[in-house]
C-alpha positions, 0 to 999 in steps of 0.5 A: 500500500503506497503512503498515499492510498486512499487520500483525496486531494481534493480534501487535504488539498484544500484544508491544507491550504486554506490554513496557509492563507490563513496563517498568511493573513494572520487569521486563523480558524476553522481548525476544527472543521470537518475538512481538518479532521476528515484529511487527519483521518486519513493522513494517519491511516496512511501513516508508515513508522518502522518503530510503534507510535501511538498518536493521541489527539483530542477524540482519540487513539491511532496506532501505526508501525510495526505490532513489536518493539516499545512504543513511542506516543505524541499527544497532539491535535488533528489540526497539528497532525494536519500540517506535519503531516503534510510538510508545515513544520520543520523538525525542531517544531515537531521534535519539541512536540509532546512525545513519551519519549524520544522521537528520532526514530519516527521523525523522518517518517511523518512527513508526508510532504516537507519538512519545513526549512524553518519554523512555521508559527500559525 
């Protein structure tokens, strides 16, 4: 299954980036909407780790990666997810996050698009 199996652009193309124009004009919002969380889901279904990673956000649990080997977590949001996901942060940025433990073996792993060269602050 290629990483990008059952995403629709469409979608994730606009919700990706109707918060960069937003983030632009210095007015965000919309960041729970039904597009944010619809292109999450899928985003993180289609998520490939070579070590366990359970990605808590604010409804609930997702699990990806291999069954075996100590699992690492990142509590954050479907909004947040959103932009790493797709490139919007920078490796600092996703490295500071909130994570059980250290991140390194999955950071080069949830970028689907990116990372950012530098920090983006929305």
């Amino acid at each position: 299954m290629a990483e990008t199996d059952g995403l629709e652009p469409p979608v994730g193309d606009i919700a990706c980036h109707e918060h960069d124009v937003r983030a632009a004009l210095g007015r965000p919002g919309a960041r729970d909407s039904a597009a944010v969380w619809y292109s999450f889901q899928r985003l993180l279904t289609n998520l490939r780790t070579p070590v366990p990673l359970c990605v808590t956000v604010e409804d609930g649990t997702y699990r990806c990666g291999p069954d075996a080997g100590a699992e690492i977590g990142l509590r954050t949001t479907r909004f947040e997810a959103l932009r790493w996901r797709t490139g919007r942060r920078s490796r600092t940025q996703l490295a500071s996050m909130e994570w059980s433990d250290d991140p390194a073996p999955v950071l080069e792993h949830l970028y689907m698009f990116g990372p950012a060269d530098s920090d983006i602050v929305e």
